[in-house]
C-alpha positions in Angstrom: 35.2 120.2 -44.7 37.6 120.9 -47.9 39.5 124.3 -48.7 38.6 125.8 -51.4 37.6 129.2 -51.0 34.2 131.1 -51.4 33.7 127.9 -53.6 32.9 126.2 -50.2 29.8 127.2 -50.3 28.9 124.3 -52.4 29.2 122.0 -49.3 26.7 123.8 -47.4 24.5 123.4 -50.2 25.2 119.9 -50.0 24.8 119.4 -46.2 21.7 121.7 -46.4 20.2 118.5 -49.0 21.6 116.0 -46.7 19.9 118.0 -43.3 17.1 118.3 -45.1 16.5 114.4 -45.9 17.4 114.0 -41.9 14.1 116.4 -41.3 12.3 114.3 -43.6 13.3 111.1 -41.6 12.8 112.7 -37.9 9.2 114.2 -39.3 10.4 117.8 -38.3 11.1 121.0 -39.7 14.6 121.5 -41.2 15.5 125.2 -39.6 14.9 122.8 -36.3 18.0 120.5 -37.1 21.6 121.5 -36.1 24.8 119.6 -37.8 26.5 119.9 -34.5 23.7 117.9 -32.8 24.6 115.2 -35.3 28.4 114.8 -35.2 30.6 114.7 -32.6 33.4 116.1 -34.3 34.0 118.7 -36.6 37.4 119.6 -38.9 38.3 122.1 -41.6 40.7 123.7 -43.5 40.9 126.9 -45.1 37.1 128.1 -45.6 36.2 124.6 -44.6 37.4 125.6 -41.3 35.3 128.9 -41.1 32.4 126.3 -41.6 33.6 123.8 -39.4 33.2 126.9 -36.6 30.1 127.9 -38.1 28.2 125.0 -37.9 30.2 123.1 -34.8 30.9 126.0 -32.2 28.7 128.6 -33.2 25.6 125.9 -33.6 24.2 127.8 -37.1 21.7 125.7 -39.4 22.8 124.9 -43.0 20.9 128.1 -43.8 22.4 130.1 -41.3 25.9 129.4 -42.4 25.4 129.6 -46.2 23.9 133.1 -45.4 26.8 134.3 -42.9 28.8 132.6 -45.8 27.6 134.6 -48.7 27.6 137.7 -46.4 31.5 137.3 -45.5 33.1 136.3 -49.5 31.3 139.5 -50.8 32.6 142.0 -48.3 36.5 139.8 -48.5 36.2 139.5 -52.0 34.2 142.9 -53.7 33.7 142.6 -57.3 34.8 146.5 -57.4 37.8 145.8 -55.7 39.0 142.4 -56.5 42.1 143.5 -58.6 42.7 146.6 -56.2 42.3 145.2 -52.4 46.3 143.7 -51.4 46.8 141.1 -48.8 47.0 143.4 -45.9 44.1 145.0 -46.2 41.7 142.0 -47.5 43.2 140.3 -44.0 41.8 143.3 -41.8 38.8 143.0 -44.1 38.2 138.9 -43.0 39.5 139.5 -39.4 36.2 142.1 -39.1 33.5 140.0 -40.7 34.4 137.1 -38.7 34.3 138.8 -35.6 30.9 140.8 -36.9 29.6 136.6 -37.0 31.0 135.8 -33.9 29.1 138.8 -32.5 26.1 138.0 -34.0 26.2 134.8 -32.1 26.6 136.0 -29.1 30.4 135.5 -28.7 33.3 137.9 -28.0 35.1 139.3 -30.5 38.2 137.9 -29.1 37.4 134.5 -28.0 39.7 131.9 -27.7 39.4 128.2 -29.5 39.3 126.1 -26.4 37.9 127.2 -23.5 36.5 125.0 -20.5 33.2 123.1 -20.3 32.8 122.5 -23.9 32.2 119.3 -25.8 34.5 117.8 -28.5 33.1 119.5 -31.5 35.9 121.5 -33.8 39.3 121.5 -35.2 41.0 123.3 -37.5 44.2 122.9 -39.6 47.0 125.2 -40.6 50.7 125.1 -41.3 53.3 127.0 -40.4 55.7 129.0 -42.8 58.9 127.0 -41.8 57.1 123.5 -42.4 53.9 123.5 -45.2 53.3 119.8 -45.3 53.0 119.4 -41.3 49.7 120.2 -40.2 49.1 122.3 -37.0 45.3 121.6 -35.1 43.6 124.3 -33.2 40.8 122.8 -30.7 37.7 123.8 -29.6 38.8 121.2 -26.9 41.1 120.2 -24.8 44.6 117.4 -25.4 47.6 116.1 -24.4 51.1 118.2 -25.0 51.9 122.0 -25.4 49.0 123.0 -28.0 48.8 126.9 -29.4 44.9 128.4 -28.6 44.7 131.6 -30.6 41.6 133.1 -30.3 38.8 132.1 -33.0 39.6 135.2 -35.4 43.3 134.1 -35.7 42.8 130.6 -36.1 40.3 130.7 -38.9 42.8 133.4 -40.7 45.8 131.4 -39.8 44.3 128.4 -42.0 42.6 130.7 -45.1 46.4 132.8 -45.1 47.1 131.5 -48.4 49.5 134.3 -49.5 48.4 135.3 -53.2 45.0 136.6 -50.9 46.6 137.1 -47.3 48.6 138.1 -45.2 50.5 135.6 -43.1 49.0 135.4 -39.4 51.3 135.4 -36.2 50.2 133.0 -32.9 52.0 133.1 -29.9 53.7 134.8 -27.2 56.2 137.3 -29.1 59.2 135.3 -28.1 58.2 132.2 -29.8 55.6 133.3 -32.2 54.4 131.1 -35.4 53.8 131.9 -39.0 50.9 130.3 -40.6 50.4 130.7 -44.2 47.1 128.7 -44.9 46.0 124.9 -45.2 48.4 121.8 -45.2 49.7 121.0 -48.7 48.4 118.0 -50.1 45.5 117.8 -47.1 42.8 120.1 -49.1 40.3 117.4 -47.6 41.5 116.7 -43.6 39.2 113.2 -43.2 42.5 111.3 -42.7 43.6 113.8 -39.8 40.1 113.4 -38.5 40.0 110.1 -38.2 43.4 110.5 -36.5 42.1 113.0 -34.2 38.5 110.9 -32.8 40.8 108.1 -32.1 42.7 109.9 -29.7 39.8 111.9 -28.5 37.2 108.9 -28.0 39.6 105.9 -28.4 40.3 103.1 -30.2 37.7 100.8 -29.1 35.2 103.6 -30.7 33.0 102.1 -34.3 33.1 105.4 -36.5 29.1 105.2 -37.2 29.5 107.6 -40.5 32.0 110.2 -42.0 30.3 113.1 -44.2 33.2 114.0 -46.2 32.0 117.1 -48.8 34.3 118.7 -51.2 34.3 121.8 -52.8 32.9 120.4 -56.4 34.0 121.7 -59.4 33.6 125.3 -60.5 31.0 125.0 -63.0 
């Protein structure tokens, strides 16, 4: 799922046509169909990742998400306040509606990324401020080598950081804590990094049966 900003919301418009030929094919009722019953692995960056969590670890509909979507760019990004809110403050703003959605799901404000007993579902994609061009993944999963789990809150703010909008997000213990300032450069759509990332979760040997990659689209 691209970045792209509120603009995302174009993809779940997209998936929502694409679920909704899938309920036509099964003979069942859209609101009935979940994405993360139909992909075994989910990545985003920037916004992309906030859907990537919607739809993969918090199991919403197409509906669901557009709505929690909607909900979240209008309280980040007022039209009263768009040319008064500074980073700092639109950062606290996002770090409370995505823990409002987390809430309304049934999960802890402050829950981590990977915790145990759960299946492969999503990743997300942010760089440090010391290296923009090399991607860090958080997991909803576990894998091999040291690997940063940040609760659910930082992660997604650590990827949509960009800093005209943001403030930067710190991960880590104190004494070796990382800046993240937003998505990888040049990796606005992560399929390449995905691909990467089922090999070394389901191997090799794996057929990739389909890849739904959806941009952002274009603005008008």
């Amino acid at each position: 799922l691209d970045s792209g900003g509120p603009s995302v919301y174009s993809q779940l418009l997209i998936l929502k046509e694409y679920m909704a030929r899938l309920a036509g094919d099964f003979d069942t009722k859209e609101e009935t169909l979940y994405p993360a019953d139909f992909f075994d692995l989910m990545g985003g960056v920037g916004f992309g990742a906030l859907i990537a969590i919607m739809l993969g670890h918090l199991r919403m509909t197409a509906d669901e998400a557009m709505e929690a979507l909607h909900t979240l760019a209008s309280t980040v990004f007022p039209e009263s306040l768009q040319n008064v809110m500074g980073p700092e403050q639109r950062t606290s703003v996002l770090k409370e509606a995505i823990e409002h959605i987390l809430v309304q799901k049934g999960e802890l404000p402050d829950t981590k990324m990977y915790e145990e007993n759960r299946p492969p579902v999503s990743i997300l994609y942010a760089v440090t401020a010391v290296d923009i061009t090399h991607p860090r993944a958080f997991r909803t999963y576990p894998s091999r080598g040291l690997s940063l789990n940040p609760s659910i809150v930082n992660a997604i703010c650590a990827t949509i950081a960009v800093p005209s909008h943001f403030s930067p997000a710190k991960i880590g213990p104190e004494n070796r804590q990382q800046t993240f300032v937003g998505g990888p450069r040049g990796a606005n759509n992560p399929t390449r990094l995905l691909l990467n990332e089922a090999s070394n979760i389901f191997g090799n040997d794996k057929r990739v049966a389909q890849i739904v990659s959806i941009g952002s689209g274009l603005a008008n």
